[in-house]
C-alpha positions as CSV (number, residue, x, y, z in Angstrom):
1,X,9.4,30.1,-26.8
2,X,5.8,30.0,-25.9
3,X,5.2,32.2,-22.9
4,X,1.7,31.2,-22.9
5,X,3.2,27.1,-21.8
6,X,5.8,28.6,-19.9
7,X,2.8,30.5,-17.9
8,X,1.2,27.1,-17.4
9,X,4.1,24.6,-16.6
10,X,4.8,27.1,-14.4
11,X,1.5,26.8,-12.2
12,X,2.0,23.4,-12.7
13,X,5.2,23.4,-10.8
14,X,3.5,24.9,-8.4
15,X,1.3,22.3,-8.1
16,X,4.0,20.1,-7.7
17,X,5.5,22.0,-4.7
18,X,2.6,22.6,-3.0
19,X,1.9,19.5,-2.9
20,X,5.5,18.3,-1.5
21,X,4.8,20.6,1.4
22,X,1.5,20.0,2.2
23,X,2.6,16.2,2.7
24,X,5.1,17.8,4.7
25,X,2.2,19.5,7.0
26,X,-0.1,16.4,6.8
27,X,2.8,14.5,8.4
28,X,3.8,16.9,10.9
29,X,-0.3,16.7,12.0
30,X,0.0,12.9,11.8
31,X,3.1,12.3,14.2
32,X,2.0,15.1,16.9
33,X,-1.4,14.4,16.9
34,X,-2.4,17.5,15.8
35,X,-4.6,15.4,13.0
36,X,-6.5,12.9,15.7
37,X,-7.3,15.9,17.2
38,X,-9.2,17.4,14.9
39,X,-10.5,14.5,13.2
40,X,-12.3,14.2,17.0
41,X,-13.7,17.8,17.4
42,X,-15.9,20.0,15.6
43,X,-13.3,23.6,14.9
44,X,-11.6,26.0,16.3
45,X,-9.3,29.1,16.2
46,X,-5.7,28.0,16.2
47,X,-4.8,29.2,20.2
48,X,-8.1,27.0,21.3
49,X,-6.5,23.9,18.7
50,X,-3.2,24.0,20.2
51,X,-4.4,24.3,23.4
52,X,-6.7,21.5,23.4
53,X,-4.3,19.3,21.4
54,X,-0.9,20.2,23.7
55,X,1.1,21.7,20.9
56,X,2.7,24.8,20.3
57,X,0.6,27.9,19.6
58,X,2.8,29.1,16.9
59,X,3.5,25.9,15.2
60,X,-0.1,25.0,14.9
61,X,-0.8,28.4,13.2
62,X,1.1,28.1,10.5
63,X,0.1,24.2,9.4
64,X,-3.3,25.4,9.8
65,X,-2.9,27.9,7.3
66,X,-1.2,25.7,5.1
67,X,-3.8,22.9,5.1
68,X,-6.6,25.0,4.9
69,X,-4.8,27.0,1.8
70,X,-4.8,23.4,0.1
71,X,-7.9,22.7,0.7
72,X,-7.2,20.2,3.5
73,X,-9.4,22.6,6.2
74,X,-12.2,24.5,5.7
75,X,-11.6,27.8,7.2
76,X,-14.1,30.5,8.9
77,X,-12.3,34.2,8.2
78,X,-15.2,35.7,10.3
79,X,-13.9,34.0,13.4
80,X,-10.8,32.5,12.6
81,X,-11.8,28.9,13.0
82,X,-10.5,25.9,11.2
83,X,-12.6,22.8,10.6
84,X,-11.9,19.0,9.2
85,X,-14.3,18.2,7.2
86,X,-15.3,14.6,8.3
87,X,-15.8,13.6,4.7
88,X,-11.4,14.4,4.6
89,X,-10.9,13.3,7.9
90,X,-11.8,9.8,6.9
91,X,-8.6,9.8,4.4
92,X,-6.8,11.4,7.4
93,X,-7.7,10.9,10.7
94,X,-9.9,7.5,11.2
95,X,-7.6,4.4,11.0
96,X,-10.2,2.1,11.1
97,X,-11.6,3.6,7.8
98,X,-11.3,1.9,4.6
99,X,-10.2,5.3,3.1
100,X,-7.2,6.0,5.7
101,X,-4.1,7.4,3.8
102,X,-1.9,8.0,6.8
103,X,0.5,5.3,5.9
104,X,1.4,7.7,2.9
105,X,2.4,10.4,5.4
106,X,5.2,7.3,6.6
107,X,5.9,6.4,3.0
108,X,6.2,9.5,1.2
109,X,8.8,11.1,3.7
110,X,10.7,8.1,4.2
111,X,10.9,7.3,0.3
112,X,11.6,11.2,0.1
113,X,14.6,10.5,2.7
114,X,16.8,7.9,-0.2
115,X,16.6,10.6,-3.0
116,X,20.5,10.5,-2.5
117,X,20.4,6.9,-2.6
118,X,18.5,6.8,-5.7
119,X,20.4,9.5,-7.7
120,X,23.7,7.6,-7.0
121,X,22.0,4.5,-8.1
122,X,21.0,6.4,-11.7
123,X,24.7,6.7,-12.1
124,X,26.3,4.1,-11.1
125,X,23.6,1.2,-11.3
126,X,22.3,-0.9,-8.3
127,X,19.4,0.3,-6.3
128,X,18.6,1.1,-2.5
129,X,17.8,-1.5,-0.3
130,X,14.2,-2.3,1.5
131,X,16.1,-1.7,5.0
132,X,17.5,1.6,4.4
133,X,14.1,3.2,4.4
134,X,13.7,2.7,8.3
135,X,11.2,1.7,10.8
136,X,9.1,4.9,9.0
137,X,8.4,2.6,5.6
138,X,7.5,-0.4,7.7
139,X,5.1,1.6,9.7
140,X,3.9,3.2,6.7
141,X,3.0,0.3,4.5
142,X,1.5,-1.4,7.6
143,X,-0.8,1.6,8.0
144,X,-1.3,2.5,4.2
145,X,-2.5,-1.4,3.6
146,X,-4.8,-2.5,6.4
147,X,-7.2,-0.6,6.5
148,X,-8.5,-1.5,3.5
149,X,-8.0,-5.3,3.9
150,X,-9.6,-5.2,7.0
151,X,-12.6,-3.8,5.7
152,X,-12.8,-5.4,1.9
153,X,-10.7,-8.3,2.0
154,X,-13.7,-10.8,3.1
155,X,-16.8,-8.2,2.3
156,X,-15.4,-7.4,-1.4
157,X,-12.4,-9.2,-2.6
158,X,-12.9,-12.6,-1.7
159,X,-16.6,-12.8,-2.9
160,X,-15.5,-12.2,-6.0
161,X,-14.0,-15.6,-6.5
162,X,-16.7,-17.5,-7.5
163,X,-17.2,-20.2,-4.6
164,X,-14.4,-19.2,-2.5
165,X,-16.6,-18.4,0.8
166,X,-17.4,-21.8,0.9
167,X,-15.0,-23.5,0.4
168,X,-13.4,-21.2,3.0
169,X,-15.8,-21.8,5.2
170,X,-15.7,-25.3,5.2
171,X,-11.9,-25.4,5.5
172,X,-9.4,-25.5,3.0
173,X,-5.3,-24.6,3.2
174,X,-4.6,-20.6,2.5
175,X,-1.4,-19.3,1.9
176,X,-1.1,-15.4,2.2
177,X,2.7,-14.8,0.7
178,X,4.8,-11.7,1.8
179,X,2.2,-11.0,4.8
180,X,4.2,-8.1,5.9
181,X,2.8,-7.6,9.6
182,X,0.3,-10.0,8.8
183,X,-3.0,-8.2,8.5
184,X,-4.6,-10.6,5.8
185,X,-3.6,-13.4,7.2
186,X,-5.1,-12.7,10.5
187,X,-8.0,-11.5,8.6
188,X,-8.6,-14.7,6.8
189,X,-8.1,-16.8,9.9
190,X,-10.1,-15.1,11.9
191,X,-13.2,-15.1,9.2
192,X,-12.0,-18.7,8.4
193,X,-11.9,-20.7,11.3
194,X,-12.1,-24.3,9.4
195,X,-9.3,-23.1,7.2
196,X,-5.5,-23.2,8.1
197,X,-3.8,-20.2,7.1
198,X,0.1,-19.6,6.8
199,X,1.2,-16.0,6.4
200,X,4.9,-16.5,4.1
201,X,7.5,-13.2,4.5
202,X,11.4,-13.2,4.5
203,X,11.2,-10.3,6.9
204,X,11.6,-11.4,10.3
205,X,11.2,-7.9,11.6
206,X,7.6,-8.0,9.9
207,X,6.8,-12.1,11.3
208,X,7.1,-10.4,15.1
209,X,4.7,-7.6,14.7
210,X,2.0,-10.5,13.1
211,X,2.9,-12.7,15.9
212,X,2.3,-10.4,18.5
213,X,-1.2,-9.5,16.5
214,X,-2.5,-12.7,16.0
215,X,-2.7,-13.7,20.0
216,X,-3.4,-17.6,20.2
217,X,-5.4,-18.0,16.7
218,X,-4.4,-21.9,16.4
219,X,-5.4,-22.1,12.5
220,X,-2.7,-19.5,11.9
221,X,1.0,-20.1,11.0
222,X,3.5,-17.4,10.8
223,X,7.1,-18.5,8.8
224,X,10.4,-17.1,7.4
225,X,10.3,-17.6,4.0
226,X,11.0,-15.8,0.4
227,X,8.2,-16.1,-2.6
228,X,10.8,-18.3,-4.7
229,X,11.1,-21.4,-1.9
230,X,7.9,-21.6,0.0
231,X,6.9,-25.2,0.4
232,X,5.0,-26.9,-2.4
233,X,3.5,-30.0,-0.2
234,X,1.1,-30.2,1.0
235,X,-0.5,-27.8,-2.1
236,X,-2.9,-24.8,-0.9
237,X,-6.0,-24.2,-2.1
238,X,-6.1,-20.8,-2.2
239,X,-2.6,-18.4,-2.3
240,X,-3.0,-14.6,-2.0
241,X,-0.2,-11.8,-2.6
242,X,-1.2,-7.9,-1.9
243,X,1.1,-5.8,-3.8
244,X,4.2,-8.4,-3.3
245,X,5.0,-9.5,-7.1
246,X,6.4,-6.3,-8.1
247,X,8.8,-6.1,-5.8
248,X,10.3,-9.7,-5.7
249,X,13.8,-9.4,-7.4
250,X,12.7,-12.8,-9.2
251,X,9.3,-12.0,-10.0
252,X,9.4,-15.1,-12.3
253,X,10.7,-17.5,-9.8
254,X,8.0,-16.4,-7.1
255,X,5.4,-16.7,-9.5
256,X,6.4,-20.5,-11.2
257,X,6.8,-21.5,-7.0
258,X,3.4,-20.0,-6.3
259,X,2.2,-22.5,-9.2
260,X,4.0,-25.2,-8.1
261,X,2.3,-24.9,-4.6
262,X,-1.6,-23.9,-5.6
263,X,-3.6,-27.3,-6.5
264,X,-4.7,-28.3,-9.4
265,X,-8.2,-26.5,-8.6
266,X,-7.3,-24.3,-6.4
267,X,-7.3,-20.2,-6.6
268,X,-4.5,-18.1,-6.7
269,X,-5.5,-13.9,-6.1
270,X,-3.2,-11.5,-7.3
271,X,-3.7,-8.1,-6.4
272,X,-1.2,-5.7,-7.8
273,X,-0.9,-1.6,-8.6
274,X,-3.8,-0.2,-11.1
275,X,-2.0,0.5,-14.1
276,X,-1.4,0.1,-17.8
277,X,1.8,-1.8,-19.4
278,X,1.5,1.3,-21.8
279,X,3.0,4.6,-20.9
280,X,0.1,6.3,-23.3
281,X,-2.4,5.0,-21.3
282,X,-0.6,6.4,-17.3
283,X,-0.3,10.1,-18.0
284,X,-2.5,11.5,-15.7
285,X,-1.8,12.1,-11.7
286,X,-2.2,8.6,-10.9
287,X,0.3,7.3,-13.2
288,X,2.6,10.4,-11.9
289,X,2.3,8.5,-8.2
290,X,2.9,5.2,-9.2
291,X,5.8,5.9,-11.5
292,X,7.0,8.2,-8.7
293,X,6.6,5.2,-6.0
294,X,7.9,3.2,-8.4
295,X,11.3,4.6,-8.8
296,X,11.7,5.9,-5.6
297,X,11.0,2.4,-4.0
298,X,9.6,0.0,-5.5
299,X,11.4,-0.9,-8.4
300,X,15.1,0.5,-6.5
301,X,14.9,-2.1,-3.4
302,X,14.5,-4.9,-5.9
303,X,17.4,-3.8,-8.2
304,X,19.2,-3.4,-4.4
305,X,19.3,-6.9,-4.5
306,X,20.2,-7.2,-8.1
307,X,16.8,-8.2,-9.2
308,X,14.4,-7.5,-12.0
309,X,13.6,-4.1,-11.0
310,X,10.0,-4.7,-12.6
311,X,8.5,-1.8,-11.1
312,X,5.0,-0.8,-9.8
313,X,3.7,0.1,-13.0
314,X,4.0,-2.6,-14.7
315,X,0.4,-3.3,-15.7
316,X,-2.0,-6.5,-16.4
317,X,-0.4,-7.1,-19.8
318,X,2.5,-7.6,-19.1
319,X,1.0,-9.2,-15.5
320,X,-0.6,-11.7,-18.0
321,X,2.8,-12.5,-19.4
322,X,4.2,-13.3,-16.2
323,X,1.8,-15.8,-15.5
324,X,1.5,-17.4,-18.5
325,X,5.3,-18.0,-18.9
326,X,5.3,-19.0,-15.1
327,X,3.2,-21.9,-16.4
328,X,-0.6,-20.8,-15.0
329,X,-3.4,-21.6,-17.1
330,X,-6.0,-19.1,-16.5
331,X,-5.6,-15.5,-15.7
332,X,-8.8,-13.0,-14.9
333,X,-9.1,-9.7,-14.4
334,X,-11.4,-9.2,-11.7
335,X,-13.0,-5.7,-13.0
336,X,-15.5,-6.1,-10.9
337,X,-13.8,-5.3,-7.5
338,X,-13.8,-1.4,-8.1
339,X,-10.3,-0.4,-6.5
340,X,-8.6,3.1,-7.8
341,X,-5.2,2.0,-6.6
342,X,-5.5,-1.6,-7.4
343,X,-6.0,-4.7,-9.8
344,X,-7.0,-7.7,-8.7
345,X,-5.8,-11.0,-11.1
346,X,-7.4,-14.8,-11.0
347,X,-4.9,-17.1,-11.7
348,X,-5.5,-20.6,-11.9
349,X,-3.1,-23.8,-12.8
């Protein structure tokens, strides 16, 4: 045995814990309020924090420590302060910044919450379904995801199509498919108003948060249907997904119906994980998340429903593949949106 790698998986696995638990904190900060709180003010010791923020003293000691141990706080021994940095507090405190990770403090516990599920599933096959990770994954892939389409979607994304703004602009038919609770769709209506948009999910649950976000935009349309049977007449122009194909227990279906309903020069923007279709080329942190995300979500709720369990990281090769056997003609990586966390694919009939 080499007690020299034994030395160093072992701070590794401390790496590993530490982190567990300092998600823990983060989301202990997130649900009190303990993080909007100092996102908002400039430092303090921990009495004058939990004073100003209404929490228990004791309580707000300790996750202090531990987030300024990880690096999440900068902390002032001389007077015992503790400060948010406001370069950190955009990943953590400002939800109208492009750079907000607080869905991840709904996602990671809630994934965190099926381990059972999932080990039972290892055994005996089958998967855990989208509904048994509670109101806490809804919330947190709500959170995690609009942010950034907010901000990018119409600034970034879109312009990347060449043309797209104007035809947008001068009104074509949009089809945003598994909206969720409708974000892009309310996005691209607002920023659209010549152009009819229809936001497609086969959560109902998800339809009634959009609806009650999109107030009276009249070139919006909000509808219960799955990837695999959304109308095909009239065609759309342009179709978006957001991190949808993966999970589809028919990936393959959705995709050939997404074909069937784009017209014949219209745009179809695929935006999916950032990853390889080759192990080699994931073994680094990120490919630790999305293989972690993958197995303890993604790719379980679609096997739930006895699907393809394709999983998150399953990479613009094999992405390619897809859509060339679903029948589309063209299919371009669009390097030039920078995105650490996600590709974004132009497919075309």
């Amino acid at each position: 045995m080499d007690r020299t790698r034994i030395a160093a998986f072992l701070d590794r696995f401390v790496v590993f814990a530490s982190g567990a638990t300092t998600i823990g904190l983060l989301a202990v900060a997130d649900r009190t309020g303990l993080g909007s709180w100092l996102g908002e003010n400039e430092s303090g010791t921990a009495s004058e924090i939990a004073e100003g923020a209404g929490l228990e003293t004791r309580y707000v000691e300790e996750i202090l420590s531990g987030l300024a141990a990880a690096g999440v706080l900068e902390y002032e021994a001389d007077r015992g302060a503790f400060r948010l940095p406001p370069e950190h507090a955009l990943f953590l405190a400002e939800e109208t910044s492009p750079y907000f990770m607080g869905g991840w403090l709904d996602m990671i516990p809630a994934m965190m919450s099926q381990i059972d599920g999932v080990a039972q599933a290892t055994v005996h096959g089958g998967g855990v379904g989208f509904e048994e990770f509670g109101d806490r994954m809804i919330r947190g892939i709500d959170r995690g995801n609009s942010p950034s389409q907010r901000v990018f979607l119409v600034k970034r994304w879109l312009p990347a199509v060449p043309g797209l703004i104007d035809r947008l602009e001068q009104g074509i038919r949009v089809a945003d498919i598994g909206c969720g609770s409708g974000t892009a769709a309310i996005v691209l209506a607002e920023a659209f108003p010549n152009s009819h948009v229809t936001g497609f999910d086969v959560s109902e649950e998800l339809l009634a948060i959009a609806r009650s976000r999109a107030g009276d935009l009249r070139n919006l349309e909000l509808r219960q249907y799955s990837a695999h049977e959304i109308p095909t007449d009239p065609k759309f122009e342009l179709i978006t997904t957001f991190d949808v194909i993966h999970d589809l227990a028919d990936p393959m279906a959705g995709l050939t119906r997404i074909r069937e309903a784009l017209a014949p020069d219209g745009d179809y923007l695929m935006m999916e994980p950032n990853a390889s279709s080759r192990l080699e080329e994931n073994l680094d942190d990120q490919g630790s998340l999305t293989y972690g995300f993958s197995a303890l979500h993604c790719m379980t709720q679609s096997l739930a429903r006895g699907g393809a369990g394709l999983g998150a990281a399953w990479g613009r090769e094999r992405a390619e593949q897809h859509a060339r056997a679903a029948g589309f003609g063209s299919f371009r990586a669009l390097d030039e949106i920078a995105n650490r966390f996600s590709s974004f694919y132009l497919l075309g009939v």
